[in-house]
C-alpha positions in Angstrom: -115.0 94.1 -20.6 -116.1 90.7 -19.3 -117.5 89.0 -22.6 -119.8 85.6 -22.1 -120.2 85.3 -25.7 -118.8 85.9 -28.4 -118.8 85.2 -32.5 -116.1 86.0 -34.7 -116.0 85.8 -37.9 -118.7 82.7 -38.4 -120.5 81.5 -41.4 -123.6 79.4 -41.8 -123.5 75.8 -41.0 -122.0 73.1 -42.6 -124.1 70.8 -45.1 -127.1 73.9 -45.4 -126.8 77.6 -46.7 -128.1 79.0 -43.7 -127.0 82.4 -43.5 -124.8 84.0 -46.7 -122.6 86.5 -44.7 -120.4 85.6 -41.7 -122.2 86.8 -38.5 -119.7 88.4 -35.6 -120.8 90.2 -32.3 -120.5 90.0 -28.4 -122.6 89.6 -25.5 -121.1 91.5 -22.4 -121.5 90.1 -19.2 -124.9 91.6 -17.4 -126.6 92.8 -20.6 -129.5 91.7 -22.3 -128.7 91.0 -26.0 -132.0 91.2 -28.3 -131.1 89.6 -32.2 -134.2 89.7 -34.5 -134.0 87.5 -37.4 -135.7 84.1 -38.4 -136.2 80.8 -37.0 -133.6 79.4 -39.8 -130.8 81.9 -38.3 -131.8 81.5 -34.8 -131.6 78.1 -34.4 -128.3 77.3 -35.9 -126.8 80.3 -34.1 -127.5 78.5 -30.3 -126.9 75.2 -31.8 -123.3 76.5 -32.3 -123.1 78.3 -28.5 -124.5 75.6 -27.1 -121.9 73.0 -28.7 -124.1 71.1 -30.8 -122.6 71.6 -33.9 -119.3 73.1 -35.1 -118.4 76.1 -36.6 -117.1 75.7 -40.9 -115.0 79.0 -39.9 -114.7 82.0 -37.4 -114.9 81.2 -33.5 -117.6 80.9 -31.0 -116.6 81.8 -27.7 -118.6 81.2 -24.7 -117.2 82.0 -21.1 -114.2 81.8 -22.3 -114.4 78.6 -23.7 -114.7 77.1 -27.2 -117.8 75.0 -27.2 -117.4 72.9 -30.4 -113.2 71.7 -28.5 -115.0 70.8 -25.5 -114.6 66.8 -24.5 -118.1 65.6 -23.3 -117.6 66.5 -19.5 -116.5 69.3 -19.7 -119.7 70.8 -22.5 -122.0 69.2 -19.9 -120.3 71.6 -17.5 -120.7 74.2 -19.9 -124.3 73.6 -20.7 -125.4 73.3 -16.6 -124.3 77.2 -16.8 -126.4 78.3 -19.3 -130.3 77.5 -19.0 -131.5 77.5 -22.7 -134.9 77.7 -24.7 -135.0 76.4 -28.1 -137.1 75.7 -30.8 -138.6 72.7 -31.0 -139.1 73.1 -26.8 -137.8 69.8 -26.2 -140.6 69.3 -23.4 -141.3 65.4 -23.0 -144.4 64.7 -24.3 -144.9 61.5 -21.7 -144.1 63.6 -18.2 -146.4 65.9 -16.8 -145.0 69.5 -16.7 -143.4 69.3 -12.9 -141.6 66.2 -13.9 -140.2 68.3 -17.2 -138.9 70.9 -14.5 -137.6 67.6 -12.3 -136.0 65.3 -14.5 -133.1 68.1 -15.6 -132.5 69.4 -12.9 -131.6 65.5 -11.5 -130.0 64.4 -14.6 -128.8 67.4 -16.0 -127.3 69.4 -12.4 -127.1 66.9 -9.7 -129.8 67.8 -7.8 -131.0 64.4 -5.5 -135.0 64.0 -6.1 -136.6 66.1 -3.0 -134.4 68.9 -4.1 -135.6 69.1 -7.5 -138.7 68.8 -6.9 -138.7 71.7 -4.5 -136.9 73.5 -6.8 -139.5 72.6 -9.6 -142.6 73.0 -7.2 -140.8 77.1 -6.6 -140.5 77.5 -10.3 -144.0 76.3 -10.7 -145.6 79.0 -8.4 -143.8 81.9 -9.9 -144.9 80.8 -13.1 -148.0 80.5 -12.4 -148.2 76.9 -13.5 -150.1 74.9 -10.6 -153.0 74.5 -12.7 -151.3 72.9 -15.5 -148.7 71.2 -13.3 -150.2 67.5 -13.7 -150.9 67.7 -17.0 -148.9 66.9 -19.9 -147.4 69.5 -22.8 -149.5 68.2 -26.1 -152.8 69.3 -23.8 -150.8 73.1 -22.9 -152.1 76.0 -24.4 -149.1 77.7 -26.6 -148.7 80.3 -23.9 -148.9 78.0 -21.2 -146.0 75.6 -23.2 -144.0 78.5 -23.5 -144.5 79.3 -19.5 -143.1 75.9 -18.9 -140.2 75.7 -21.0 -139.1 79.2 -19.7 -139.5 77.5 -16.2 -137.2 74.6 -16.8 -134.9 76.5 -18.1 -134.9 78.9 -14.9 -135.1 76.0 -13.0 -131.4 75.6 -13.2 -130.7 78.8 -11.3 -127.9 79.9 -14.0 -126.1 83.1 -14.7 -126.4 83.0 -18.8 -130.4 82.7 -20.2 -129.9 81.9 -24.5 -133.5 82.3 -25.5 -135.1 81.9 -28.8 -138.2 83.1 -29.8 -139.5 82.5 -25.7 -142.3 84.5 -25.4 -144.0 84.7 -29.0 -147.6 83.0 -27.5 -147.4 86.4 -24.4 -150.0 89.5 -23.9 -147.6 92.0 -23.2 -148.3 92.2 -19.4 -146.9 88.6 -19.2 -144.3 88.9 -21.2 -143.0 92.2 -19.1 -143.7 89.9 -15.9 -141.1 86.9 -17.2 -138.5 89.3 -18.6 -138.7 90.9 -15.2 -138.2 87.7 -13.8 -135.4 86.5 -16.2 -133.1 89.9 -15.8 -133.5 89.3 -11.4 -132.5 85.6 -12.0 -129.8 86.0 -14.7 -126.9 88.0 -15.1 -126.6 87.8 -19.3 -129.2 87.3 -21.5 -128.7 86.4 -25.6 -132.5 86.3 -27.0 -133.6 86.1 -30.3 -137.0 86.9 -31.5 -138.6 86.1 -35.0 -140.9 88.9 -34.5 -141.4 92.7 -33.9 -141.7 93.0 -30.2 -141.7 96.2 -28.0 -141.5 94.6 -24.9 -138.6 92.6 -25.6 -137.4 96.2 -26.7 -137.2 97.8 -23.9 -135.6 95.3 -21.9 -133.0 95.2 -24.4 -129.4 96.5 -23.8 -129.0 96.3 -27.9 -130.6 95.3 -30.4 -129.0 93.7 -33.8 -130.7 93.1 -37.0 -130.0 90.0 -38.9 -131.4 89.0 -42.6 -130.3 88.0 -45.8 -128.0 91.6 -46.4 -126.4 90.6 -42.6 -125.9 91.0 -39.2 -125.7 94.3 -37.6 -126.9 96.6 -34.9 -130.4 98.0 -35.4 -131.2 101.9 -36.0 
């Protein structure tokens, strides 16, 4: 079994209690991992696949690799693989929404200008973003801002989606639309959700449970 990632063994962060038991699982490649839990789990949990923290104990494996060993090249490498949503979205608040999409993809993956912005101006229209693709993210609607994160982070044209809490503003008809859209663009999905969602449940490959008495796989 091809495993993209993987947690062994790992225990909250360092300097905050953030979760009381250590948390192990694994995301096989081409599956569609749901975790439902709370904002406070969530977001330390991708902080620590992504490589922006360390782990006190355990291992966190992605592709292979050990995120928190990685010199600085090679976690940017790392990091252009994976296309990410995370809470706070990280949107600039100065750049109109196209230029969200176009400034990653030329900083981030390498892309020169026109191709980004054709890249961006794709993204856009399956989105359904033109309307909103001039203005800036503090004027968005919470549905639309959640549109446009998801975009950027398909924008990147990656294998591995880590997703948390992407879709809580979506009617269910859009949110079946995107995750439609996520599972033909990505191979592996790890998505967390801080709410009950049946959508997001019947996309889902499994499901795991995580609160104060643990992590493990829901009934």
């Amino acid at each position: 079994m091809d495993v993209i990632v993987e947690f062994r063994h790992v225990p909250g962060e360092r300097g905050a209690v953030r979760w009381a038991k250590p948390v192990s699982f694994q995301v096989p490649r081409g599956t569609l991992h749901l975790i439902r839990t709370r904002g406070a789990f969530s977001g330390p949990l991708f902080r620590l696949a992504l490589g922006f923290s360390e782990p006190v104990g355990g291992e966190v494996l992605v592709q292979g690799q050990l995120p928190a060993t990685l010199g600085r090249h090679d976690i940017r490498r790392l990091r252009r693989g994976i296309g990410s949503v995370l809470e706070p979205d990280g949107l600039v608040a100065n750049l109109t929404i196209r230029m969200n999409l176009v400034v990653p993809l030329v900083y981030g993956n390498g892309l020169e200008f026109d191709a980004a912005v054709r890249r961006a101006n794709e993204m856009i229209d399956v989105m359904h973003l033109g309307l909103w693709a001039e203005e800036r993210p503090g004027s968005l609607p919470a549905e639309v801002r959640q549109a446009a994160v998801l975009a950027r982070a398909l924008s990147a044209r990656t294998d591995v989606l880590m997703l948390e809490n992407p879709l809580a503003s979506m009617d269910n008809r859009e949110t079946r639309r995107l995750l439609t859209l996520c599972r033909t663009q990505a191979e592996t999905l790890l998505v967390a959700t801080h709410r009950p969602d049946g959508v997001l449940h019947e996309f889902a490959d499994a499901i795991w449970e995580w609160d104060d008495d643990g992590f493990r796989m829901a009934a």
